[in-house]
Backbone bond lengths (Angstrom), bond angles and torsions (degrees), N, CA, C in turn:
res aa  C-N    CA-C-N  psi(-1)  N-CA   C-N-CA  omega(-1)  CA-C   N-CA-C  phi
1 X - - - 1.465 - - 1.523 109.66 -
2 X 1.562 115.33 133.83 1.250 97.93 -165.16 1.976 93.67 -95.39
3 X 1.787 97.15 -168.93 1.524 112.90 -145.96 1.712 95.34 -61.12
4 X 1.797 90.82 -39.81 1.840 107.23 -158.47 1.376 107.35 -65.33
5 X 1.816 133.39 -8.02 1.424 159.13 167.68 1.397 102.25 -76.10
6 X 0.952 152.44 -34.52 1.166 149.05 -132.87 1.968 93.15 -127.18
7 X 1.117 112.92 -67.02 1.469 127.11 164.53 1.460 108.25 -50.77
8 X 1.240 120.01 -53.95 1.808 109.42 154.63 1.046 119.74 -22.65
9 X 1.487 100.44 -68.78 1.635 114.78 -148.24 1.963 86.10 -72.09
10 X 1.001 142.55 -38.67 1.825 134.07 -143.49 1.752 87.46 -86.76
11 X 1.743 114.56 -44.80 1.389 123.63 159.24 1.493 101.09 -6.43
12 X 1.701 92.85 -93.83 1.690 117.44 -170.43 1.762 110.80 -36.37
13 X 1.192 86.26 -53.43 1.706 91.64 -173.22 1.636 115.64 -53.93
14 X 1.299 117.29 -44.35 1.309 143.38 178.19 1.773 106.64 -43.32
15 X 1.360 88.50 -69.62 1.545 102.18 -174.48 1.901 120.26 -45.72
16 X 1.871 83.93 -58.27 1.598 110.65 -175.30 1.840 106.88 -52.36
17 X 1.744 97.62 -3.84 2.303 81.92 -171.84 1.458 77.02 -126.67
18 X 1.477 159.01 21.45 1.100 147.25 171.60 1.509 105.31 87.25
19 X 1.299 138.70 30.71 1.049 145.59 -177.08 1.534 136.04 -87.07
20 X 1.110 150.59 173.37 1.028 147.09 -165.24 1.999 107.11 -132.52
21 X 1.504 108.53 110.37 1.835 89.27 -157.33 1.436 111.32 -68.79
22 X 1.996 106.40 -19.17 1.451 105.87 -165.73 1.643 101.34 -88.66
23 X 1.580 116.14 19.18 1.628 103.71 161.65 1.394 112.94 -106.01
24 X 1.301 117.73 21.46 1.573 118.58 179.96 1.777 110.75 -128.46
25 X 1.561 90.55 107.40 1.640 98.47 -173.86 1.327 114.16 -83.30
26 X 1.827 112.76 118.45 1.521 93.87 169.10 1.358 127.06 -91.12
27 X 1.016 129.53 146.32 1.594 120.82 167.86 1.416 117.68 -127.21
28 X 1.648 90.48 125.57 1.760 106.67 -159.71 1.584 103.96 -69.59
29 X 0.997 143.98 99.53 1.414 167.00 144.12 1.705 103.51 -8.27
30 X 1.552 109.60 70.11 1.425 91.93 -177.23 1.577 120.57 -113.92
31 X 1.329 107.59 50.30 1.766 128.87 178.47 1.532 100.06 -52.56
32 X 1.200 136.45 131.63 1.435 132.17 146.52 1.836 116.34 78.85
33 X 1.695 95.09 14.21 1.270 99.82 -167.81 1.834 97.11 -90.60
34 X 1.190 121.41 154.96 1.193 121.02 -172.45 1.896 98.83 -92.36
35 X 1.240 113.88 152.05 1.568 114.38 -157.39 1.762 120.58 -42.74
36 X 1.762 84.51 -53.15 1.686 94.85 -179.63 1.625 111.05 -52.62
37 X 1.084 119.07 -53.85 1.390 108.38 -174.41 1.909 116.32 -54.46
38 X 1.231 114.01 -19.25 1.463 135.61 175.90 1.876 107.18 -60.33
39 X 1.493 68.58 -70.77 2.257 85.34 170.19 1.275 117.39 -45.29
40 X 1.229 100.79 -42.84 1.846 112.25 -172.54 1.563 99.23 -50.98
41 X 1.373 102.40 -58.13 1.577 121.14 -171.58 1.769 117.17 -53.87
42 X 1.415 110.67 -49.54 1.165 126.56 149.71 1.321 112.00 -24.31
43 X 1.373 107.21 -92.93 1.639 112.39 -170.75 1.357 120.16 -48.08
44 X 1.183 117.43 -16.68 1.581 118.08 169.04 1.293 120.34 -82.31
45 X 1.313 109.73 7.97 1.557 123.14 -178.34 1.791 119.95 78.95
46 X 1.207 103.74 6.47 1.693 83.41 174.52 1.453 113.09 -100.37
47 X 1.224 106.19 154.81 1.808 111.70 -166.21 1.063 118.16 -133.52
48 X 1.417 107.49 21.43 1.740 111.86 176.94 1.843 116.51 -133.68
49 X 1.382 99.69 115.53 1.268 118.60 -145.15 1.810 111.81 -102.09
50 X 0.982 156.05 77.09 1.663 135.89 152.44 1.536 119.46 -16.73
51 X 1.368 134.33 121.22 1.319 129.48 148.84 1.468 112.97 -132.86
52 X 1.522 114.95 149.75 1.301 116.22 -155.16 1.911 107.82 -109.13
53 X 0.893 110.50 -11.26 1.496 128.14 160.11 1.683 133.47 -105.52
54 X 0.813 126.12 111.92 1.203 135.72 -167.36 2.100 104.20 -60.08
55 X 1.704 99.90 -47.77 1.165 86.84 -179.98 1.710 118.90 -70.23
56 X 1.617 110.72 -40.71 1.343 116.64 177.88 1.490 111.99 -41.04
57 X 1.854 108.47 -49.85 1.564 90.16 -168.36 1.378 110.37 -77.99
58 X 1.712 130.14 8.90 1.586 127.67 178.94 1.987 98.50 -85.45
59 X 1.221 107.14 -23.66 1.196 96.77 169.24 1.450 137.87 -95.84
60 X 1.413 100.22 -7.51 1.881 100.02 175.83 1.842 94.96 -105.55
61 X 1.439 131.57 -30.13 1.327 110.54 -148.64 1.658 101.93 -102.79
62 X 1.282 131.23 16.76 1.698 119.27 -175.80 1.819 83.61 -93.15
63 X 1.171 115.51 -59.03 1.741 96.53 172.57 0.919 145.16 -26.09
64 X 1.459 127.38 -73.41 1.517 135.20 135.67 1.565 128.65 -37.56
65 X 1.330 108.53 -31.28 1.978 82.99 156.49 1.615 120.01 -90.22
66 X 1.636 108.19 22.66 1.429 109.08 -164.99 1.898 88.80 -94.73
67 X 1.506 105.53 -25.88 1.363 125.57 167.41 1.333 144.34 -91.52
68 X 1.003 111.75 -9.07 1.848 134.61 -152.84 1.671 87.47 -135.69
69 X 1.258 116.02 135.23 1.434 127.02 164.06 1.847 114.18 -98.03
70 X 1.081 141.50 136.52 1.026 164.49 -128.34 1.684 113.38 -32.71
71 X 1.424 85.30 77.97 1.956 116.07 130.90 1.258 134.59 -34.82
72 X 1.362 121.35 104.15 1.269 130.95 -142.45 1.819 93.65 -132.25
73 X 1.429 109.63 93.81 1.763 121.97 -147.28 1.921 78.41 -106.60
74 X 1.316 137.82 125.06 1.373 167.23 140.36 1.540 107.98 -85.42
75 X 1.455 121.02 120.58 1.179 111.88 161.50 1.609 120.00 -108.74
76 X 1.238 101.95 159.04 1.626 86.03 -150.77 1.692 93.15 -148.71
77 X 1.501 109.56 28.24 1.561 119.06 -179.38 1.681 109.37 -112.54
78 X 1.132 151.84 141.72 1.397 133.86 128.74 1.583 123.95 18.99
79 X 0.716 111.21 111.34 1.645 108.93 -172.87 1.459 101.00 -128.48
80 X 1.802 101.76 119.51 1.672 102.64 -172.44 2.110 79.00 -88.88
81 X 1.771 71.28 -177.28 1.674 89.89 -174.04 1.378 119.88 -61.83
82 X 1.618 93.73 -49.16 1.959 117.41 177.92 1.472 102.17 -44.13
83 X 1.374 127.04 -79.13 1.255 112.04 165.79 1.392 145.06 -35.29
84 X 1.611 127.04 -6.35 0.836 125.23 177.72 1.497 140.10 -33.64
85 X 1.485 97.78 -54.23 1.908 134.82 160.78 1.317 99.28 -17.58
86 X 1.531 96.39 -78.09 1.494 90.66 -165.15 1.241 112.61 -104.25
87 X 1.465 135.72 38.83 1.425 123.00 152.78 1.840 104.23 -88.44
88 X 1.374 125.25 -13.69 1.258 123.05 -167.48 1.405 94.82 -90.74
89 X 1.707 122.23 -23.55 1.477 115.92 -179.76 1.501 103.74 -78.17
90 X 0.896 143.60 -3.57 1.361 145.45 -153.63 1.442 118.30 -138.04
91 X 1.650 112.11 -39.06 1.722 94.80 171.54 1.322 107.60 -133.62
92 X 1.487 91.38 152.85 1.689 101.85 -172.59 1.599 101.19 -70.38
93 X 1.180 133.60 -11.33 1.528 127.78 -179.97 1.462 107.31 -153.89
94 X 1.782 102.29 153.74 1.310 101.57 173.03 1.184 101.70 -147.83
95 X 1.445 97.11 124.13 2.026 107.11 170.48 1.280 124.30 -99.32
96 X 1.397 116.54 49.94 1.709 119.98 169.81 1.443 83.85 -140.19
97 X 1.149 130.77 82.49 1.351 128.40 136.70 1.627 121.35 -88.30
98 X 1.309 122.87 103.72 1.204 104.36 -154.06 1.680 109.75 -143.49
99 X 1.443 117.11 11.15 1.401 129.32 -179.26 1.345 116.11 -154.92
100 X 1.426 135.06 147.65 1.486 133.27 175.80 1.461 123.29 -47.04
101 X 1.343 112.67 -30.96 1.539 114.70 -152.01 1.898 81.05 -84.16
102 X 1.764 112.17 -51.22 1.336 88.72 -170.67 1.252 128.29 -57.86
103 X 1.541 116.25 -23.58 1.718 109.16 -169.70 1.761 98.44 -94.05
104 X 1.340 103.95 13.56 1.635 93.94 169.50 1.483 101.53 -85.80
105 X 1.427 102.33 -34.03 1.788 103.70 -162.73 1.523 88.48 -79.99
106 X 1.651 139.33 -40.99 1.377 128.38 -154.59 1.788 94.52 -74.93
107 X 0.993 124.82 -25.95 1.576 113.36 152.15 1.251 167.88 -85.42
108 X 1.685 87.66 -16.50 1.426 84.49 134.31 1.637 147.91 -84.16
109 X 1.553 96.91 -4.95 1.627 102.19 165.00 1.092 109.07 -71.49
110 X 1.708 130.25 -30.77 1.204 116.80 176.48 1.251 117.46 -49.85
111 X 1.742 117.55 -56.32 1.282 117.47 -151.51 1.969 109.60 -75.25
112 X 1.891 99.74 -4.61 1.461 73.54 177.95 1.518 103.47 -102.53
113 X 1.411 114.02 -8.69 1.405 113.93 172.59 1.257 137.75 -68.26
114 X 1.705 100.36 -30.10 1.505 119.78 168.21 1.304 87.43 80.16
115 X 1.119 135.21 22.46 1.259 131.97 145.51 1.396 139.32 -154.89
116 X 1.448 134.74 160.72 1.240 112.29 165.33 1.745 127.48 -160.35
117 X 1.395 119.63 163.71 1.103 122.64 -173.06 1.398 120.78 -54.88
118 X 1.416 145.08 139.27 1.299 167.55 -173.66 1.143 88.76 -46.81
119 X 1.756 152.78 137.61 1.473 144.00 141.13 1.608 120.54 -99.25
120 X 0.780 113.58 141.22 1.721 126.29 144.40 1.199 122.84 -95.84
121 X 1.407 125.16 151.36 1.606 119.49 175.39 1.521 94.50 -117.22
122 X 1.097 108.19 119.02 1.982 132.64 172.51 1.955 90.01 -54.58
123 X 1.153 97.19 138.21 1.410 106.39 173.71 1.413 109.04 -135.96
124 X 1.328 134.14 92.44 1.324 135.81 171.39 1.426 121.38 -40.87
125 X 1.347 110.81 82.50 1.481 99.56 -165.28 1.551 108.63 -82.98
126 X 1.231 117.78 -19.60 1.729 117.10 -177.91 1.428 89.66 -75.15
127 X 1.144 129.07 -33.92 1.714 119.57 -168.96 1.372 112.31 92.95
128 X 1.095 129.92 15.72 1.803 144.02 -155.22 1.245 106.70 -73.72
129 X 1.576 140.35 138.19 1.563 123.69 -148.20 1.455 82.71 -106.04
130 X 1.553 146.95 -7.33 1.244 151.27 153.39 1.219 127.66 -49.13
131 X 1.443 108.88 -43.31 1.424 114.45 -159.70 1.521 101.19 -100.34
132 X 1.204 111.94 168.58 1.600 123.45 -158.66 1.822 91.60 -103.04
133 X 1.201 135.74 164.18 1.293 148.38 169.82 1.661 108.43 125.02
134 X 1.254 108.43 152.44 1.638 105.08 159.74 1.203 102.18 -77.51
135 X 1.713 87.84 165.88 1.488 111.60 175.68 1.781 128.64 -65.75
136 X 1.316 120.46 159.15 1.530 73.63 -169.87 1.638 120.75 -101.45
137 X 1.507 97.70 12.93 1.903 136.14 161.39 1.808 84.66 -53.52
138 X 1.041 131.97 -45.90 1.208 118.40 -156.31 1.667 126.28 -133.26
139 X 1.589 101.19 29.07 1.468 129.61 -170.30 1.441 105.45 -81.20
140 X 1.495 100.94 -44.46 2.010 96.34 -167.40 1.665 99.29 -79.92
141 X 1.523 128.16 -35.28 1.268 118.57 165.75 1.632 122.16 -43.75
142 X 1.163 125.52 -47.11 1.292 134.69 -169.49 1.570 109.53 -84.44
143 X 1.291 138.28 -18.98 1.186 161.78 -148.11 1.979 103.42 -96.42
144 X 2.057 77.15 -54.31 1.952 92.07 161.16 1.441 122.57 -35.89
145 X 1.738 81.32 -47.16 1.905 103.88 -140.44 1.550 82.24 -64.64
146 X 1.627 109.60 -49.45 1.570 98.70 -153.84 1.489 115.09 -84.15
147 X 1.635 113.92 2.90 1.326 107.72 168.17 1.721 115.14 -79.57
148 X 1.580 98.70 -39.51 1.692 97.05 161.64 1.411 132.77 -39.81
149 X 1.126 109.10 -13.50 1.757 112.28 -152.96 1.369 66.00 -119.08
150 X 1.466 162.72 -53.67 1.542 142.53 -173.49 1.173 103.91 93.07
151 X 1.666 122.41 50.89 1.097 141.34 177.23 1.160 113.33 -86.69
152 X 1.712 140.92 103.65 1.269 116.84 -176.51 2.003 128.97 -61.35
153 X 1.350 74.85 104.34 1.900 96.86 -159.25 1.769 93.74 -71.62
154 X 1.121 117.46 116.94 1.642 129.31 170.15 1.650 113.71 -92.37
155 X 1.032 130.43 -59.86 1.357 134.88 169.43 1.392 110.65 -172.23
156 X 1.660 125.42 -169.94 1.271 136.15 152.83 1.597 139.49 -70.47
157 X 0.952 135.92 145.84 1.336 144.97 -176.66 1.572 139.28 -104.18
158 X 1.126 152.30 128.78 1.576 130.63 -170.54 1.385 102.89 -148.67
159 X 1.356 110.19 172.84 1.226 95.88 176.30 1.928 84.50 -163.01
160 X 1.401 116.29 96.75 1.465 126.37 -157.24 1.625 101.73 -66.66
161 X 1.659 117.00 157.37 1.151 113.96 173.22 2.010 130.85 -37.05
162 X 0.440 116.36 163.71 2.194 98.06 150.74 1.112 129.38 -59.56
163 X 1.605 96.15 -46.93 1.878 114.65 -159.66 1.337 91.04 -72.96
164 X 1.310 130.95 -28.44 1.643 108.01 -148.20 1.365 116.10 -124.35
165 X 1.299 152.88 177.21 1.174 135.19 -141.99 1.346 100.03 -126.35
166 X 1.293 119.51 114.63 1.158 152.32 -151.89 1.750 108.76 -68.61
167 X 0.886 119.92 -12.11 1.630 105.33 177.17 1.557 108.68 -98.01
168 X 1.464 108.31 -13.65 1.873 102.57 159.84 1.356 117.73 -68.25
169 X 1.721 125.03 -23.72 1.059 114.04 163.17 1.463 107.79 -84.44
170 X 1.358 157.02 -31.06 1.541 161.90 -169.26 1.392 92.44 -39.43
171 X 1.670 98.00 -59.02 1.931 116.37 -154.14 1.265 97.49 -72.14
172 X 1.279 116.83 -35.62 1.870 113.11 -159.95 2.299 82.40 -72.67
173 X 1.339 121.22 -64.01 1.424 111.71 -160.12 1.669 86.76 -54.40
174 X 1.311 137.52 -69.85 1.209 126.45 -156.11 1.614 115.82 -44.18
175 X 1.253 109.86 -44.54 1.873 107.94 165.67 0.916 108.12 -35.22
176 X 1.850 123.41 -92.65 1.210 132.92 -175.23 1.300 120.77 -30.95
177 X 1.617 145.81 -29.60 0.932 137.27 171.20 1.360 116.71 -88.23
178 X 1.406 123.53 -21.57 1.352 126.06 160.03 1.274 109.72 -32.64
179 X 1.575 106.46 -82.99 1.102 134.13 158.08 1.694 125.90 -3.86
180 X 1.431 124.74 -48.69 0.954 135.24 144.73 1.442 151.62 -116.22
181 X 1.686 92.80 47.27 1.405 113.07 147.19 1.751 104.71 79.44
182 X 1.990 107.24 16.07 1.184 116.29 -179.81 1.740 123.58 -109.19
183 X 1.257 103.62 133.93 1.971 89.19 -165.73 1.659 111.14 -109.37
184 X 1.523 101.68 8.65 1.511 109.63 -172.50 1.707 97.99 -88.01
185 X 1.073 105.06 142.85 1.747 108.04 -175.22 1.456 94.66 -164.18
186 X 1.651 115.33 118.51 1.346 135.64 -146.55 2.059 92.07 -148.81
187 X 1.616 89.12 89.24 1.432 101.88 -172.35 1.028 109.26 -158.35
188 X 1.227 132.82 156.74 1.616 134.15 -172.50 1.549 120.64 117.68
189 X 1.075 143.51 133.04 1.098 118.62 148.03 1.620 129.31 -139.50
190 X 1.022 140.29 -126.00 1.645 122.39 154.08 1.480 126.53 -59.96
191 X 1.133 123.68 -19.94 1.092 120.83 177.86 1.539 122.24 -93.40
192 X 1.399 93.31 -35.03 1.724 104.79 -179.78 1.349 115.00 -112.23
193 X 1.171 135.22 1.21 1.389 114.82 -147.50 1.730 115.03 -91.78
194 X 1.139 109.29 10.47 1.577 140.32 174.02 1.161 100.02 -69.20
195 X 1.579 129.79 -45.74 1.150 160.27 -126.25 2.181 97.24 -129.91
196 X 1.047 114.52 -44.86 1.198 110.62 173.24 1.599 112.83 -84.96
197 X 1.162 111.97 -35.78 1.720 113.16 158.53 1.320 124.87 -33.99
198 X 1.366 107.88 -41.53 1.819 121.53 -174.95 1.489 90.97 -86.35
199 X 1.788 144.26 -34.99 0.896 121.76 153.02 1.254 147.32 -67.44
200 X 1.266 126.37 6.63 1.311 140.88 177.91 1.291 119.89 96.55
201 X 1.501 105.30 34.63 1.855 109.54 178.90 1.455 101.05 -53.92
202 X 1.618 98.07 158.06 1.727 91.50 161.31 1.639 92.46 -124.55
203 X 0.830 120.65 -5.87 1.622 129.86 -145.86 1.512 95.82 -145.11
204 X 1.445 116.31 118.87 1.575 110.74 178.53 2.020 106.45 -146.78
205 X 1.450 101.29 133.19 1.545 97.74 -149.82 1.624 88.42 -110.73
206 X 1.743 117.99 100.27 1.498 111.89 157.91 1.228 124.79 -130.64
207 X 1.420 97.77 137.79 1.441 118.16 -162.33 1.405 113.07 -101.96
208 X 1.948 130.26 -87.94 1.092 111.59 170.13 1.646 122.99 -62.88
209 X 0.929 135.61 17.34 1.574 120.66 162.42 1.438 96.30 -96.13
210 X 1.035 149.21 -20.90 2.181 141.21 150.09 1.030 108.53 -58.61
211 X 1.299 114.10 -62.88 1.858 115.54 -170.80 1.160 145.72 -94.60
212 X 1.037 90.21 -9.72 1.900 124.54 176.92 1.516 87.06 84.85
213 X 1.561 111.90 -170.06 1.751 131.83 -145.43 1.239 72.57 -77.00
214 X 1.475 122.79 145.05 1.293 135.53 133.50 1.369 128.48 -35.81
215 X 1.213 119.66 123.82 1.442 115.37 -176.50 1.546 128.71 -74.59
216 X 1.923 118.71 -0.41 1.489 119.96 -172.72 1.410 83.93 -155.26
């Protein structure tokens, strides 16, 4: 499906819940994509990217922003601590904030960097003992923590089971951030995100409906 389908379709969605399309950012999900299909994306003008490895995206994206004018790098994978360094050198945002120790370390890179990346805090809303996020028993506690630390806090994050139907998790993150006074909501993805639009995504991450199936 090409890019101008996809931007259609968030269009449609936008309109159909009383929405506004230029407050819903997509970011083309390009983890594991082999380069050309990347370029493709490029040349059609969009510049805001998902990658789910910190090292992968140090190896495909210093090229292409050596070519491409403003690359707009979101990480949107698990982020261990060790890596921290360089996910703050590399993306303007990160939506797996999802434990104390990391937003202890993502602040002190701030304070010696004098700057820092946009966050979300991942909220496990299925509760899945696999998946990375807090609980969401324990979202508004941590939410505190990371406004204390003067983290520039953007909103919440999810990423709903498979099995189950995804706008009970949309509504459950959209509460909780109501709730605390947050309007960033970073949910959706190829399958649903039509569907997270009507929940108040602001932030919607699709990958194979741009690039086709990933090849690894």
């Amino acid at each position: 499906m090409a890019l101008s389908d996809i931007t259609a379709r968030i269009d449609a969605a936008a309109q159909a819940h009383g929405r506004t399309p230029e407050d819903i950012t997509l970011i083309a999900v390009s983890k594991v994509q082999p380069p050309e299909r990347v370029e493709a994306v490029l040349d059609q003008g969009h510049r805001i990217f998902g990658e789910n490895r910190v090292q992968e995206a140090q190896g495909r994206w210093p090229e292409f922003q050596a070519r491409f004018d403003g690359i707009d790098l979101h990480l949107i994978g698990p982020l261990q601590t060790n890596k921290a360094r360089q996910a703050v050198e590399m993306f303007s945002t990160i939506h797996t904030l999802d434990r104390p120790k990391l937003a202890t370390t993502l602040a002190r890179l701030a304070q010696e960097r004098g700057a820092s990346p946009e966050v979300f805090v991942q909220v496990n809303t299925g509760e899945e003992p696999q998946k990375a996020g807090c609980l969401p028993s324990d979202a508004d506690a941590f939410i505190a923590e990371v406004r204390v630390l003067d983290l520039p806090l953007k909103g919440l994050m999810c990423i709903p089971p498979v099995e189950e139907e995804p706008s009970l998790h949309f509504a459950l993150l959209a509460k909780i951030a109501a709730r605390n006074g947050l309007t960033g909501l970073s949910m959706g993805m190829s399958s649903d995100f039509e569907n997270a639009i009507a929940q108040g995504a602001t932030h919607i991450r699709v990958g194979s409906a741009i690039f086709g199936e990933r090849t690894a």
